[in-house]
LUMDO-80579 format. One record per residue: x, y, z of N, C-alpha, C, CB in turn; residue number from 1. Coordinates in pm, 1 decimal, decimal comma. Glycine has a CB too. Example, Ala and Ser with C-alpha at 12.3 -4.5 7.8 and 13.67 -1.06 7.14 Angstrom:
residues 2
<<1319,0 -569,0 780,0> <1230,0 -450,0 780,0> <1320,0 -330,0 780,0> <1130,8 -447,3 904,6> 1>,
<<1285,0 -225,0 708,0> <1367,0 -106,0 714,0> <1290,0 3,0 787,0> <1408,4 -59,8 572,5> 2>,
***
This chain:
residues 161
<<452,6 162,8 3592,0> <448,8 161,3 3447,0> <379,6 287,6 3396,5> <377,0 34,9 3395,4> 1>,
<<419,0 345,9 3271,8> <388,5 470,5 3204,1> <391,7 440,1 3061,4> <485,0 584,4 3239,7> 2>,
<<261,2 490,0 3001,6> <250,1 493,6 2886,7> <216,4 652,9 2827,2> <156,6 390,7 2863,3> 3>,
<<318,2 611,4 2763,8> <370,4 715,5 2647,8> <326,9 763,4 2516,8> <470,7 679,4 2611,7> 4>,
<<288,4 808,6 2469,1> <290,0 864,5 2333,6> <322,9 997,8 2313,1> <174,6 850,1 2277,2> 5>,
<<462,7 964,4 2186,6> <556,9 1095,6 2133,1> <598,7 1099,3 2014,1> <677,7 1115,9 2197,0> 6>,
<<718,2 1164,6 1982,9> <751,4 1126,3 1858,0> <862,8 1218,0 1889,3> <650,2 1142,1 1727,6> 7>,
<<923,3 1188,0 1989,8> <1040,0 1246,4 2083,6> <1194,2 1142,0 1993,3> <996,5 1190,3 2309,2> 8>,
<<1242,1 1232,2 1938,4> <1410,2 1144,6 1912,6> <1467,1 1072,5 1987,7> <1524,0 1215,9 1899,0> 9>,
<<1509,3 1093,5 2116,5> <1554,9 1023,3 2215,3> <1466,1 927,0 2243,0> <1584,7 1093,9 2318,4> 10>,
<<1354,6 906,1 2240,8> <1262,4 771,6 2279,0> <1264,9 677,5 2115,9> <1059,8 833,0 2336,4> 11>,
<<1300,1 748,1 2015,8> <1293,3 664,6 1907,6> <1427,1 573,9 1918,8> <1279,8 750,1 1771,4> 12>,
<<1545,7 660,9 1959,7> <1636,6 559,2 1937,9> <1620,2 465,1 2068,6> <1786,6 619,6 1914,4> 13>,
<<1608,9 505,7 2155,9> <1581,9 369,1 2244,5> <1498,1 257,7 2197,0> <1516,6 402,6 2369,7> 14>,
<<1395,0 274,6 2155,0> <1291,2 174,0 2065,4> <1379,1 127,8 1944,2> <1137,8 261,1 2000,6> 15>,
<<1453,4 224,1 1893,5> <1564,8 115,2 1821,9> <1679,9 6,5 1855,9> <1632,8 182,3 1760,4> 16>,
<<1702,0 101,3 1965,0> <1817,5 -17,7 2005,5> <1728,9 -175,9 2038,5> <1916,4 43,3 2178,5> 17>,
<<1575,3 -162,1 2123,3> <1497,3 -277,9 2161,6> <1481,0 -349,3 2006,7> <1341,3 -230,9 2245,6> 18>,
<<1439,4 -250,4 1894,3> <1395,8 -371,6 1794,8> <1527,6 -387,9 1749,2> <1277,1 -343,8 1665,7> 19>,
<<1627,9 -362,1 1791,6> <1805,8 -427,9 1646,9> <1790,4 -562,7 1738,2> <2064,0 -310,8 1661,0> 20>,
<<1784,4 -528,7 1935,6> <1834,6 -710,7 1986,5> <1704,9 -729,2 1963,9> <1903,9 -772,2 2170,5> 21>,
<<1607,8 -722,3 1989,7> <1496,8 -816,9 1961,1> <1468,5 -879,1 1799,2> <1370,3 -737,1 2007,7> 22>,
<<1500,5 -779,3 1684,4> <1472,9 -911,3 1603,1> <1618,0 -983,0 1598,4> <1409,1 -878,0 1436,4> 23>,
<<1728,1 -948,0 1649,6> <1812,6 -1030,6 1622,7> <1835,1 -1155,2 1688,3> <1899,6 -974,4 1622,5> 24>,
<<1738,7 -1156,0 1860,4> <1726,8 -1264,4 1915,1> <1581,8 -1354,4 1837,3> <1720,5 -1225,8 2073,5> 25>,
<<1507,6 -1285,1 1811,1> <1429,9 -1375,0 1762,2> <1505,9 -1414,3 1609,2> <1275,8 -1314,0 1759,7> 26>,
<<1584,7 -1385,5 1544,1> <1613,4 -1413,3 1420,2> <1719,5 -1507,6 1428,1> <1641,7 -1300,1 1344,1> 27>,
<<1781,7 -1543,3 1566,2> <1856,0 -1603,4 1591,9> <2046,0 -1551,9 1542,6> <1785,9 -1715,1 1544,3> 28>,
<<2068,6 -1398,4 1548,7> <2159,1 -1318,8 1469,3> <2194,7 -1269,0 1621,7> <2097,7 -1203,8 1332,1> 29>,
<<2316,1 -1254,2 1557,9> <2406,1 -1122,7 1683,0> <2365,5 -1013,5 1632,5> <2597,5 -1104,0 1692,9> 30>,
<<2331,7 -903,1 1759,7> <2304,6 -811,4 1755,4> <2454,1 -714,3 1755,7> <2205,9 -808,1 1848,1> 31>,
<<2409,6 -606,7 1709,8> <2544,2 -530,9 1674,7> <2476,4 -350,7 1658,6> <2627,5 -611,8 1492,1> 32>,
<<2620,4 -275,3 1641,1> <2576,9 -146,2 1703,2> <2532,9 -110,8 1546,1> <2707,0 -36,4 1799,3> 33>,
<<2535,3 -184,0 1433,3> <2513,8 -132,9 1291,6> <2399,2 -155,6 1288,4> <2583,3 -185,8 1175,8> 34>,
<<2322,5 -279,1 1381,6> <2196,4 -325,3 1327,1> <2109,3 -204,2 1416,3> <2157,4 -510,1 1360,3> 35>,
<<2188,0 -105,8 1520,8> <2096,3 -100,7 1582,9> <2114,4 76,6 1529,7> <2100,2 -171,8 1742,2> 36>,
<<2222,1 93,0 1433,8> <2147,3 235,5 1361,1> <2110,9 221,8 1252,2> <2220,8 356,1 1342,6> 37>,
<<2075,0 127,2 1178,7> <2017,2 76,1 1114,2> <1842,6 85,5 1118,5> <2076,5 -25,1 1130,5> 38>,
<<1802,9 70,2 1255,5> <1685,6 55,8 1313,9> <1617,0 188,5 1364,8> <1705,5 -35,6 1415,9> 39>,
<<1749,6 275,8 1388,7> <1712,0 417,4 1461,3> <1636,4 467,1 1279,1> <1902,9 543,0 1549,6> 40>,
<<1740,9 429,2 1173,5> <1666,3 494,3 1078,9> <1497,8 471,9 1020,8> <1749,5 475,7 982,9> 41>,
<<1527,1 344,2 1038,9> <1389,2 273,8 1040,2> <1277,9 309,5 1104,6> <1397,8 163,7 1080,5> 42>,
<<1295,4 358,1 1243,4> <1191,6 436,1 1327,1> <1211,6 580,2 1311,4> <1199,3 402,3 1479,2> 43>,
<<1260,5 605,5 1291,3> <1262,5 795,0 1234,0> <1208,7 833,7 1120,5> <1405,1 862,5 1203,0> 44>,
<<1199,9 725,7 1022,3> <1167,1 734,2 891,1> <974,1 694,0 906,5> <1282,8 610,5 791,0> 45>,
<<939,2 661,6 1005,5> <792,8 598,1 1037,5> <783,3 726,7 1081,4> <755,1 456,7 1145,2> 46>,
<<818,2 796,4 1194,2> <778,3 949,2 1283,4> <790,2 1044,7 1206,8> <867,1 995,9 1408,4> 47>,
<<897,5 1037,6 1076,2> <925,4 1137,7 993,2> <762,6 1132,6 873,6> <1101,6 1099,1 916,4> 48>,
<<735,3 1040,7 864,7> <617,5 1029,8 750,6> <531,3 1091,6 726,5> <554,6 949,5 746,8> 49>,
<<454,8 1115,9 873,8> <329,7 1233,1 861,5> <335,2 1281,2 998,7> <158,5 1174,0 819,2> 50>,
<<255,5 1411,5 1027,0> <224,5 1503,2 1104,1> <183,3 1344,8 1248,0> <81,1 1633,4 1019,4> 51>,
<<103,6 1247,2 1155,6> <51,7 1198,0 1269,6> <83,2 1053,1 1300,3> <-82,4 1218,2 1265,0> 52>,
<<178,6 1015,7 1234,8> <306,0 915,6 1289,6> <330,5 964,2 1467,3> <484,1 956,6 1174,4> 53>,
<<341,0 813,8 1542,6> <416,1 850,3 1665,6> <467,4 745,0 1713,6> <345,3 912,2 1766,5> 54>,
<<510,5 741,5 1825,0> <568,7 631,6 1864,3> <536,9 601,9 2028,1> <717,3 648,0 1828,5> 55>,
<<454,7 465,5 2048,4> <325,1 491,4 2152,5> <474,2 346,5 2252,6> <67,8 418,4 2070,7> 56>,
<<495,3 392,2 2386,9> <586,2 331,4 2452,7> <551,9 316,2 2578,9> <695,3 384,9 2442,1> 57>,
<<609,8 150,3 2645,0> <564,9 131,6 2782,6> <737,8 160,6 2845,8> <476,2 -49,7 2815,2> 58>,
<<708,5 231,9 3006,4> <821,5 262,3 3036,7> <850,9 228,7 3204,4> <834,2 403,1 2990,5> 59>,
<<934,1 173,9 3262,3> <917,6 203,0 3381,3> <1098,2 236,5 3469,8> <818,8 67,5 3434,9> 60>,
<<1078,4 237,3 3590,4> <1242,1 269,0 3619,2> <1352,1 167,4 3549,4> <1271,5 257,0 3790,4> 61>,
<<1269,3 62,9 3460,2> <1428,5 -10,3 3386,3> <1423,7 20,6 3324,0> <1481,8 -128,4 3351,3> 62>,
<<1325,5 162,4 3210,8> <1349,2 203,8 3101,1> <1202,0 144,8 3039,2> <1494,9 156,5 3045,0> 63>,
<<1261,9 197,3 2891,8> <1134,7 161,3 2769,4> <1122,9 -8,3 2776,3> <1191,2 219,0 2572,8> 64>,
<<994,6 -67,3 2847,3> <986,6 -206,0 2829,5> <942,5 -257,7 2707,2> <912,4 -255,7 2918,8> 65>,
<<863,0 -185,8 2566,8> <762,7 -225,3 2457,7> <747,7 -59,5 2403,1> <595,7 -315,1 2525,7> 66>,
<<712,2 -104,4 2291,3> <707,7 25,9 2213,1> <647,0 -54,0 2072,1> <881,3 119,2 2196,8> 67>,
<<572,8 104,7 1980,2> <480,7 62,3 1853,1> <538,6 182,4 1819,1> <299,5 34,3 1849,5> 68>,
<<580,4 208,7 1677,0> <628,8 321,2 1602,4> <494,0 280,4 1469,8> <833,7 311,1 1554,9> 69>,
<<407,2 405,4 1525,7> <261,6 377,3 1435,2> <298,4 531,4 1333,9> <61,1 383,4 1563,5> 70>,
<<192,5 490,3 1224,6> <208,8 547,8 1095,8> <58,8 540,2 981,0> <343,5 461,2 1035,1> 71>,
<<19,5 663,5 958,6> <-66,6 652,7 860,1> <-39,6 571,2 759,2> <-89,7 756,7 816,0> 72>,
<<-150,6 414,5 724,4> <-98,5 323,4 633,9> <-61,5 398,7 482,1> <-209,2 204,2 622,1> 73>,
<<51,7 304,4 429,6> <113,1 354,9 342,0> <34,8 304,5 185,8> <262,1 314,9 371,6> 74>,
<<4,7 170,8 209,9> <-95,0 82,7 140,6> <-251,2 119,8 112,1> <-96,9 -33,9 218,5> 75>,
<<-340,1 120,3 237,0> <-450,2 167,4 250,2> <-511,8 360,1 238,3> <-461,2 102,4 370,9> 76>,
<<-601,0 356,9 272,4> <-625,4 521,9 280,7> <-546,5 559,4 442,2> <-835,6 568,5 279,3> 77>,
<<-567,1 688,3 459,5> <-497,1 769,7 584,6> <-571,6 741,6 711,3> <-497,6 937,1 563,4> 78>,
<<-719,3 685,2 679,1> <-745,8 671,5 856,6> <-696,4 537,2 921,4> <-921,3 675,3 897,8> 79>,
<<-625,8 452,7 858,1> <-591,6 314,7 850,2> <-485,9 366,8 951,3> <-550,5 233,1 695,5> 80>,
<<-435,5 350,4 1042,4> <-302,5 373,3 1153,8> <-203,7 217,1 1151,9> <-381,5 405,1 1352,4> 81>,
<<-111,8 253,1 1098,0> <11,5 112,0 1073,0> <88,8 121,6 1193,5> <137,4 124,5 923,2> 82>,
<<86,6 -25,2 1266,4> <180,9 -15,4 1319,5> <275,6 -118,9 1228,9> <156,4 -33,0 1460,9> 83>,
<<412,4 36,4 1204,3> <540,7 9,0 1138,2> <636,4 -129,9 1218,0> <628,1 165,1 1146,0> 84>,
<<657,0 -84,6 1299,6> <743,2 -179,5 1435,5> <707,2 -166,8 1583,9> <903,8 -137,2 1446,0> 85>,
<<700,4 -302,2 1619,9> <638,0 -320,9 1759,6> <751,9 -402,5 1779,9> <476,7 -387,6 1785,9> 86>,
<<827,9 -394,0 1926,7> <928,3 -464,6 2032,8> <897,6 -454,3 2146,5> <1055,1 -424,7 2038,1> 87>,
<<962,7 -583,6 2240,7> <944,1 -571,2 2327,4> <1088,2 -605,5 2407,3> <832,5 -627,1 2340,1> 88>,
<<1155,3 -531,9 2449,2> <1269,5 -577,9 2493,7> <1332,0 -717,7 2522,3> <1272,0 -525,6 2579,7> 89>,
<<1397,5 -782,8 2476,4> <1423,5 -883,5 2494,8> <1454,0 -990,7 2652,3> <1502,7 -862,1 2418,5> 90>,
<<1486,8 -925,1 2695,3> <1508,9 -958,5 2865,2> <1407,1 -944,9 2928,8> <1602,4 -875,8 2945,5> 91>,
<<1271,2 -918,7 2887,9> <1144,5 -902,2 2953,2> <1047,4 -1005,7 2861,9> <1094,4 -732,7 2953,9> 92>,
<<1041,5 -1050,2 2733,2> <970,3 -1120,5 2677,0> <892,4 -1216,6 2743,1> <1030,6 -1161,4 2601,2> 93>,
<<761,6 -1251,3 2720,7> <670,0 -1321,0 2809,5> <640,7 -1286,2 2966,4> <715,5 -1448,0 2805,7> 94>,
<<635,8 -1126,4 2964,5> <614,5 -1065,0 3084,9> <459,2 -1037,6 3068,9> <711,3 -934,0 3109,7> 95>,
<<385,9 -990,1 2909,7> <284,1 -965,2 2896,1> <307,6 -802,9 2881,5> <202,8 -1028,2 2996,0> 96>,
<<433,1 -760,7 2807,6> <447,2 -641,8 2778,9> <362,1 -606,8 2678,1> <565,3 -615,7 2755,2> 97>,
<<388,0 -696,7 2541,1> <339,1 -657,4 2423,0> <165,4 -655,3 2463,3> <394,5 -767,3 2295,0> 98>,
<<105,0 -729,5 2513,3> <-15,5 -734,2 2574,6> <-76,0 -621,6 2644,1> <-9,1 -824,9 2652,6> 99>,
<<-4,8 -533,9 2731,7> <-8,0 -420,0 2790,3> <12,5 -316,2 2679,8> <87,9 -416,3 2898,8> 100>,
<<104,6 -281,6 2601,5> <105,0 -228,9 2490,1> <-31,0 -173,0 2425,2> <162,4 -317,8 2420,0> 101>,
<<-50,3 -326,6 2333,4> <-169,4 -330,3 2269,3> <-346,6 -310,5 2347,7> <-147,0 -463,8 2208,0> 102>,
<<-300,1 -275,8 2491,7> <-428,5 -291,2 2514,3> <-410,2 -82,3 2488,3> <-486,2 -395,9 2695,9> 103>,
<<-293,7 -33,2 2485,3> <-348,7 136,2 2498,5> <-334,9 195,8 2320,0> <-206,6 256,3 2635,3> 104>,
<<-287,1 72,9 2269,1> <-271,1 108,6 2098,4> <-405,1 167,6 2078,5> <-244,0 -38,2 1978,8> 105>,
<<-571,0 103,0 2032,0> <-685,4 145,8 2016,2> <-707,1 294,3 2096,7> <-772,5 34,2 2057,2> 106>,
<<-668,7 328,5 2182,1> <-684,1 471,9 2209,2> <-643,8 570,2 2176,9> <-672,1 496,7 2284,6> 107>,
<<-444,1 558,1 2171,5> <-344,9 655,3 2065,9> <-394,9 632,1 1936,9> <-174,2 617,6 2060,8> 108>,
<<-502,9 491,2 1839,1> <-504,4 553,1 1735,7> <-623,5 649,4 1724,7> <-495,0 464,5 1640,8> 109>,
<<-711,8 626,2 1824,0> <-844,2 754,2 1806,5> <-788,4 896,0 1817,8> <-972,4 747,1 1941,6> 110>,
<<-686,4 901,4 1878,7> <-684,1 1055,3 1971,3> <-568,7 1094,2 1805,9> <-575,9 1057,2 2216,3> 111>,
<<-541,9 993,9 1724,0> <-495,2 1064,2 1571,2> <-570,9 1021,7 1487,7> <-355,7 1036,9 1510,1> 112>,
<<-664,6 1017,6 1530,5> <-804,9 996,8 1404,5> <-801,6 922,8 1274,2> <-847,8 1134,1 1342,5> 113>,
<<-760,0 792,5 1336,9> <-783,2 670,9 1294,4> <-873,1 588,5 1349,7> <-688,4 616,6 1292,9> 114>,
<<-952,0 561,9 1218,6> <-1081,8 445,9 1192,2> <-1036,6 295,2 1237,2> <-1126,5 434,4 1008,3> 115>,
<<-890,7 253,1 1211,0> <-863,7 156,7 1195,9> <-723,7 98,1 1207,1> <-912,6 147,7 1111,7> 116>,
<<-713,5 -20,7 1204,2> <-576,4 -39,6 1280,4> <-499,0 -177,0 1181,5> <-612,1 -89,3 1478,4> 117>,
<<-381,8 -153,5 1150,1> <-304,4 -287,5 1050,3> <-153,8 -309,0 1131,1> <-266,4 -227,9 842,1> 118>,
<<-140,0 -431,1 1082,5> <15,9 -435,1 1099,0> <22,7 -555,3 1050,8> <88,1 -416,8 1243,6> 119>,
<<115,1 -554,1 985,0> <197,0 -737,5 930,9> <312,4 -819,9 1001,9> <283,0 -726,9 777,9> 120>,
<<240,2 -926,3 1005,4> <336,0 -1021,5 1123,4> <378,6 -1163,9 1011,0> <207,2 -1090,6 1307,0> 121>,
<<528,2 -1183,9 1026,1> <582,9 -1308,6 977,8> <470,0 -1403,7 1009,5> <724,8 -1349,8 1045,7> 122>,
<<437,6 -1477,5 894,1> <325,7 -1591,1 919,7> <368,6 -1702,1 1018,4> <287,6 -1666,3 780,1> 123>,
<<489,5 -1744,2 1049,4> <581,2 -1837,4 1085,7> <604,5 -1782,0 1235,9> <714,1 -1845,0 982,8> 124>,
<<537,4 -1633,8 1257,2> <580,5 -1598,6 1426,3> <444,8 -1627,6 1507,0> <633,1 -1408,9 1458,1> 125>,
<<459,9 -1727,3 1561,3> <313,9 -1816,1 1619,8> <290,3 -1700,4 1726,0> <338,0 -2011,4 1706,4> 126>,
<<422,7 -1677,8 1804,7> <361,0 -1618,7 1962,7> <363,0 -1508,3 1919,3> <441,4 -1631,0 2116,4> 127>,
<<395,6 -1412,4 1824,7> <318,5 -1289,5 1850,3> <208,4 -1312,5 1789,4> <374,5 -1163,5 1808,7> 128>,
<<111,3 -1386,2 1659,2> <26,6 -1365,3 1614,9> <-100,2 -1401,5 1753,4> <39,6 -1434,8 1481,5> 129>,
<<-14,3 -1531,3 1826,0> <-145,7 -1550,2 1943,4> <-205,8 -1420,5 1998,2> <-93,0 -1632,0 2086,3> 130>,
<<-53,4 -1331,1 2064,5> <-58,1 -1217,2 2116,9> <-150,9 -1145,5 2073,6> <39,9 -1161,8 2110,5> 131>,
<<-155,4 -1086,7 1899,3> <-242,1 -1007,3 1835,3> <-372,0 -1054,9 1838,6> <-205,0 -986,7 1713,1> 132>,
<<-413,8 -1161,9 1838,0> <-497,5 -1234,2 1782,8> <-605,2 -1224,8 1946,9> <-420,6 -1395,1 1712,7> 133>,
<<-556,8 -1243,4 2039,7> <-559,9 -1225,9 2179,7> <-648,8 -1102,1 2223,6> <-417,0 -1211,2 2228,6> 134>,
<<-587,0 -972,5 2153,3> <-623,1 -827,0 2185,7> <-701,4 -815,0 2096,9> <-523,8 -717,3 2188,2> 135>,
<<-774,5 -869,9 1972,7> <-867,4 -849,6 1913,5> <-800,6 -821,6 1773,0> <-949,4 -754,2 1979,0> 136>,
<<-724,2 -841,5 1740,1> <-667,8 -836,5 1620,2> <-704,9 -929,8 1501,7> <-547,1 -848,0 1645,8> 137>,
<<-775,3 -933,2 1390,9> <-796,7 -1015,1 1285,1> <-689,0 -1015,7 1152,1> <-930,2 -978,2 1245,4> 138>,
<<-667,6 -1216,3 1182,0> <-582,9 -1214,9 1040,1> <-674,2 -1218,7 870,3> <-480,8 -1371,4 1052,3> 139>,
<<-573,7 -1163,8 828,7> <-672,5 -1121,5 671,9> <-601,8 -1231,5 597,3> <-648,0 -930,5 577,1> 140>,
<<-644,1 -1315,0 467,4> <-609,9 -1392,4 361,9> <-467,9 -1293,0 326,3> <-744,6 -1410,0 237,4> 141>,
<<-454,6 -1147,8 342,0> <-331,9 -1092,1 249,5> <-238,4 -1125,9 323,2> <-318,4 -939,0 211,6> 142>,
<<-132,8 -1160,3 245,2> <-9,0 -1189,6 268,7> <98,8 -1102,6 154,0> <-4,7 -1350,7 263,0> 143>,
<<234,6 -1131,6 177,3> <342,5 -1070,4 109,2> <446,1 -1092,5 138,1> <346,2 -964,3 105,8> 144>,
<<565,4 -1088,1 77,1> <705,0 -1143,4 66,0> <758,8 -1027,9 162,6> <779,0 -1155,2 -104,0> 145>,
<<821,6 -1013,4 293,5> <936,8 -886,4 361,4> <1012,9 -876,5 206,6> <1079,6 -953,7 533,3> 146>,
<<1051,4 -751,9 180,6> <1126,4 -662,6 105,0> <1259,7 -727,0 116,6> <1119,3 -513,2 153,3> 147>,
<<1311,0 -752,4 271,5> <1457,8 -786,5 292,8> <1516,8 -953,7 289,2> <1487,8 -725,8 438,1> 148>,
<<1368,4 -960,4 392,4> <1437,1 -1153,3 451,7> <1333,1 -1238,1 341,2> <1379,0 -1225,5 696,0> 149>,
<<1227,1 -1192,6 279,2> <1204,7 -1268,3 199,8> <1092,8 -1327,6 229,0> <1292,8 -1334,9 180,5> 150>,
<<1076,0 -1350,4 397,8> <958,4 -1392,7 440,7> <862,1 -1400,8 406,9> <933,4 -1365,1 501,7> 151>,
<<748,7 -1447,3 430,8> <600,8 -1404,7 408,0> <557,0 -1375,5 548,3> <501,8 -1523,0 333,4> 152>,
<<464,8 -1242,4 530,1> <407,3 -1169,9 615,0> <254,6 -1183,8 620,8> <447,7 -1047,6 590,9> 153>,
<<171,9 -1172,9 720,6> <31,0 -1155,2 674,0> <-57,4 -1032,9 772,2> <-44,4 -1315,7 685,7> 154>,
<<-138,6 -990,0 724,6> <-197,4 -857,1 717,8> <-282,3 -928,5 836,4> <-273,8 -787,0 559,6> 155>,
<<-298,2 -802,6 990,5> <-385,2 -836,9 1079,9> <-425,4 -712,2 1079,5> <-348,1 -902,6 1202,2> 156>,
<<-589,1 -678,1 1088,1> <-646,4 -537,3 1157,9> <-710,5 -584,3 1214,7> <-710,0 -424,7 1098,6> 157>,
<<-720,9 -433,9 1287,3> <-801,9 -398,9 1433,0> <-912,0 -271,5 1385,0> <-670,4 -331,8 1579,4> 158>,
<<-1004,8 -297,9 1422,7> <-1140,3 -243,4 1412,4> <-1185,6 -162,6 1474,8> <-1217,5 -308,2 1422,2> 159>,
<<-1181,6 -22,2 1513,2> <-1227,2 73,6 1629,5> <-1367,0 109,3 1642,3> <-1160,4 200,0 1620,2> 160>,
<<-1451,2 78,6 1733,9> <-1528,0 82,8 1790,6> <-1589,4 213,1 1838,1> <-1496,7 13,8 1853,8> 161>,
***
C-alpha cells in the first residue's frame, strides 16, 4: 500500500470513476459512464480551487483503493482543509480502507497548513459517520439540505494537534 498526495489529472479521474460506482452503490442507482464524468468534474473543480487543494489517495497493485479530494473550506476561513469527496472503491468496502485513509488525512492537512479539518456526511450514513467518528472526528449540531438529493448533511471536524 502507498499513500499519495497530488493533484495529478490522471489520479483525479480515477477517484472519479470510484466516487460515480460508489455513491451509486450506496445510493442504490446504476452506475453509468455520465455519472462518472460527471464526478471527474466534481473532483477537478475541488483541485482546481486553490494552489492548496489536493487529492490525498491509497493505492496498491489493484489500483487507487480510497481517496479524499481536500480543499480550503469554502464556508469557514482558509486554514479549515475540506474534505470535498472521500470513496472508497466499492469492491473493497469494509476492508478498513477509509480507516487507513483517514489515519494519513491529519498529516497532508499540516504539510498545507491547515489548523483544521471538516467534511459533511449524510446524517442517515451510520457506517461512515462510525468510521469518522472512530478516527477522531467530531459531529457538530450544523446540519444542511445536499444542493442535489436534498438530504440532510451534518458538519464533522477534526482538530490538529
Amino acid at each position: 500500500m502507498e499513500t499519495v498526495k497530488t493533484r495529478d489529472t490522471a489520479a483525479a479521474e480515477e477517484a472519479a470513476r470510484i466516487w460515480a460506482k460508489a455513491t451509486a452503490k450506496r445510493d442504490e442507482n446504476q452506475a453509468s459512464d455520465a455519472n462518472s464524468d460527471e464526478a471527474v468534474g466534481l473532483i477537478e473543480e475541488t483541485l482546481n480551487h486553490s494552489e492548496r487543494s489536493f487529492l490525498l489517495y491509497l493505492t496498491t497493485e489493484e489500483g487507487m483503493m480510497a481517496f479524499a479530494a481536500i480543499e480550503p473550506s469554502r464556508d469557514a476561513d482558509e486554514t479549515v482543509g475540506e474534505i470535498r469527496y472521500l470513496g472508497v472503491a466499492p469492491g473493497h468496502w469494509g476492508e478498513g480502507w477509509a480507516r487507513r485513509l483517514l489515519v494519513a488525512v491529519p498529516g497532508a492537512l499540516r504539510e498545507n497548513e491547515f489548523g483544521s479539518g471538516e467534511l459533511w456526511v449524510y446524517a442517515d450514513n451510520i457506517r461512515a459517520i462510525f468510521v469518522y467518528e472512530a478516527m477522531g472526528w467530531i459531529g457538530t449540531t450544523e446540519t444542511r439540505r445536499h444542493p442535489v438529493t436534498n438530504r440532510v448533511e451534518q458538519k464533522f471536524v477534526l482538530k490538529l494537534g
